[in-house]
N, C-alpha and C positions, 0 to 999 in steps of 0.2 A: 382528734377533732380537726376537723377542716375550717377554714376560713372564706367565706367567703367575700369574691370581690368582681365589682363592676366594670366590663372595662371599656373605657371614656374614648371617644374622637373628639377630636379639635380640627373643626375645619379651617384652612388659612383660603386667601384670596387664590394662591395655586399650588395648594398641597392638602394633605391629611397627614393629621400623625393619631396615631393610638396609645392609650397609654393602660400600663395597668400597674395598679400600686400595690406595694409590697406591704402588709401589714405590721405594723410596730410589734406584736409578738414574735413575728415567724423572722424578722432581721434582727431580732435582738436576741434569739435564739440560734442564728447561722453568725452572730457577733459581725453584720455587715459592718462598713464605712462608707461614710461620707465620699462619694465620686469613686467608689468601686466600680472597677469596670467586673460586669459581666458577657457571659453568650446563652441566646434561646439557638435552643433546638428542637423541629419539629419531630416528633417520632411518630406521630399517626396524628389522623385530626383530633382526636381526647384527649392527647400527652403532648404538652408544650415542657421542655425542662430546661431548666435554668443552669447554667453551669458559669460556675467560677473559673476564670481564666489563671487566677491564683489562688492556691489555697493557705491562708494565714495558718500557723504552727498552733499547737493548742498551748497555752502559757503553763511553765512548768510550777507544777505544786508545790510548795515550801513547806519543809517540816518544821514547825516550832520545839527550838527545842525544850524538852520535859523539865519540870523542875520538881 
């Protein structure tokens, strides 16, 4: 399932910026943080992709031990 999202300009008195937001499902599923840096990359005009400049370790699982 895809998500869709709007994506916003902000005009300043001598700039634009664009914004697009990253849905609270789909960053809590890539486990983002707070002031993570990312990079877009364009790969054709359909394909905007997002890439992590770091990739967080996945946390290691703990066996409880049996009893």
């Amino acid at each position: 399932m895809g998500y869709p999202t709007k994506v916003q300009l902000i005009c300043r008195k001598e700039s634009q910026q664009w914004y697009i937001n990253l849905p609270k499902p789909v960053a809590d599923a890539m486990d983002f943080v707070k002031g993570e840096v990312v990079e877009w990359t364009i790969e054709d005009r359909q394909h905007l992709v997002l890439k992590r400049r770091v990739v967080p370790s996945l946390p290691v699982a703990r066996k409880r031990p049996s009893r």
